[in-house]
Each structure stands twice: as C-alpha cells, then as structure tokens.
VEXFI-574951 format. One record per residue (C-alpha): residue in three letters; residue number from 1; x, y, z. Coordinates in steps of 0.2 Angstrom, whole numbers, always signed. Example, Ala and Ser with C-alpha at 12.3 -4.5 7.8 and 13.67 -1.06 7.14 Angstrom:
SITE  aa   i    xx    yy    zz
SITE ALA   1   +62   -22   +39
SITE SER   2   +68    -5   +36
This chain:
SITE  aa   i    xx    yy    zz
SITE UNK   1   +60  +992   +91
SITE UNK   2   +78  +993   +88
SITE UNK   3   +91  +985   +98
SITE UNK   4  +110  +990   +99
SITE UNK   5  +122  +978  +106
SITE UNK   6  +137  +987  +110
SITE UNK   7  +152  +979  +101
SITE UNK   8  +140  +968   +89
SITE UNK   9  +128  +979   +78
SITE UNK  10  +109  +986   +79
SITE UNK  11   +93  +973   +78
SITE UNK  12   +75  +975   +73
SITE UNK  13   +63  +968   +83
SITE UNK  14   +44  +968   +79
SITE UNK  15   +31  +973   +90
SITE UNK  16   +26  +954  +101
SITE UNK  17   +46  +953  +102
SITE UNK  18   +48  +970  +110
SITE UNK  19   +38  +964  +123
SITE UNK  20   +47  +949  +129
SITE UNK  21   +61  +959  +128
SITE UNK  22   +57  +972  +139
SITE UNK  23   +50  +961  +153
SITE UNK  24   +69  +953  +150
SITE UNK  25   +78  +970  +150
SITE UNK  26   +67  +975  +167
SITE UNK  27   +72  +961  +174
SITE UNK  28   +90  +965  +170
SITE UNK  29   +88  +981  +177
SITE UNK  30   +82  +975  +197
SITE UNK  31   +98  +962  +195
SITE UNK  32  +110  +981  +192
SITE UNK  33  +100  +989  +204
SITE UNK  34  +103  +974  +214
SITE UNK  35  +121  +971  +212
SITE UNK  36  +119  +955  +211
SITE UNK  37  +133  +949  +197
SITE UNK  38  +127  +930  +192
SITE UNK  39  +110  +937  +188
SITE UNK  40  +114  +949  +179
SITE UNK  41  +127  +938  +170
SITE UNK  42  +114  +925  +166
SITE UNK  43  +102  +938  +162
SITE UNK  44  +111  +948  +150
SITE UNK  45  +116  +932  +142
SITE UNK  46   +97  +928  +139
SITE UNK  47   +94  +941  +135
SITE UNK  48  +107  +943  +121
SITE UNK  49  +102  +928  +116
SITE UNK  50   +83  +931  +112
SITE UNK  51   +88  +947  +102
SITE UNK  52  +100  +936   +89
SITE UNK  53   +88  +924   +89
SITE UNK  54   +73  +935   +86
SITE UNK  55   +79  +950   +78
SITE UNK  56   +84  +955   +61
SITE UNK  57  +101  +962   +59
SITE UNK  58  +102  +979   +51
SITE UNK  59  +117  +983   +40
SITE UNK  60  +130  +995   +44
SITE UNK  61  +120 +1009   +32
SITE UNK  62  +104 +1009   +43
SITE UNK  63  +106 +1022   +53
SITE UNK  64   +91 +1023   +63
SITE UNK  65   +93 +1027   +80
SITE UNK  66   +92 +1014   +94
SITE UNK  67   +76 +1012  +107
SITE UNK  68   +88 +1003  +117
SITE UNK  69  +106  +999  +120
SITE UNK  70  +114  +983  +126
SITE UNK  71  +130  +981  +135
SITE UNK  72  +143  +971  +126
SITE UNK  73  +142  +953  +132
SITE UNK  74  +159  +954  +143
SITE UNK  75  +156  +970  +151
SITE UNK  76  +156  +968  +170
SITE UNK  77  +143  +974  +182
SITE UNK  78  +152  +986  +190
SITE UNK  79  +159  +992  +172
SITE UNK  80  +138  +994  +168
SITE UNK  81  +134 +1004  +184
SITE UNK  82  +148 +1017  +183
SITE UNK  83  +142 +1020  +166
SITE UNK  84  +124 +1021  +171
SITE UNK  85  +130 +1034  +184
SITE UNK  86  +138 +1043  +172
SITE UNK  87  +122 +1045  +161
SITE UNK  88  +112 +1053  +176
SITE UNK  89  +126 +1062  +180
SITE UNK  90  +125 +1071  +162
SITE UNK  91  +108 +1071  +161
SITE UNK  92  +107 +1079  +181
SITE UNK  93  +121 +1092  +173
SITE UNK  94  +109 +1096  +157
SITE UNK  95   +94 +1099  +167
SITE UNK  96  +105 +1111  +179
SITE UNK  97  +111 +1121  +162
SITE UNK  98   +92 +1122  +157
C-alpha cells in the first residue's frame, strides 16, 4: 500500500501494516464524520505517526500512484471536511456527465 502525506512525501507499507493502518484511518474517518476535533487531532497524529514509523519512504522519482492520502499534519478539521465535500461534489458532478 502506498501512503501520501500531504506536505511530507509517499510511504510503502507492507501487507500486516496496511491493516493496522486501516483500522487507524477508519477510526479517523467516524472522528470527521463526527466533527469531533480532539480525536481527530489525536488520531491523525497516531496515525501519522505509525506510517513514519512503519513505512518506507519512497523518493521523489517513484511515482506510483497513492492507495491512500493523508491530510498534512496542521490541517484543521473543518479545512478536511470542506475538501472531502468537494470530492463528492466532483465525483457526484462526473457521474451526472456520464
């Protein structure tokens, strides 16, 4: 799995990590869902924290294309759901064109 962190760079992360990491990133989802602000702030930061620790950093000439995308560490909650609106909103528009 490879892992963007918006503002840092692109990780790898094997198979065992991928799955620690998406239990992490789903829990991180119910906190935006949630709008609940300090655990999605703590979360984010654990969550950025295991993908440092556990990935490896691909260089700036890999480019493979991200499984998922991680906020950059100071972006607010709010910031993160107006974008997430945005991305239904272009996806919603797509499917409308089709």
């Amino acid at each position: 799995m490879i892992v963007r962190v918006l503002g840092d760079g692109q990780y790898e992360l094997d198979n065992v990590e991928a799955e620690e990491f998406t239990s992490l990133d789903d829990a991180l989802g119910r906190h935006i869902d949630d709008g609940d602000e300090e655990a999605y702030r703590r979360d984010l930061d654990s969550l950025l924290e295991y993908v440092r620790r556990n990935g490896t950093v691909l260089g700036d000439d890999d480019f493979r294309p991200s499984d998922q995308v991680l906020p950059d560490p100071s972006s607010s909650l709010a910031e993160i759901k107006a974008l997430l609106e945005d991305e239904q909103a272009l996806v919603e528009e797509e499917h409308a064109g089709s």
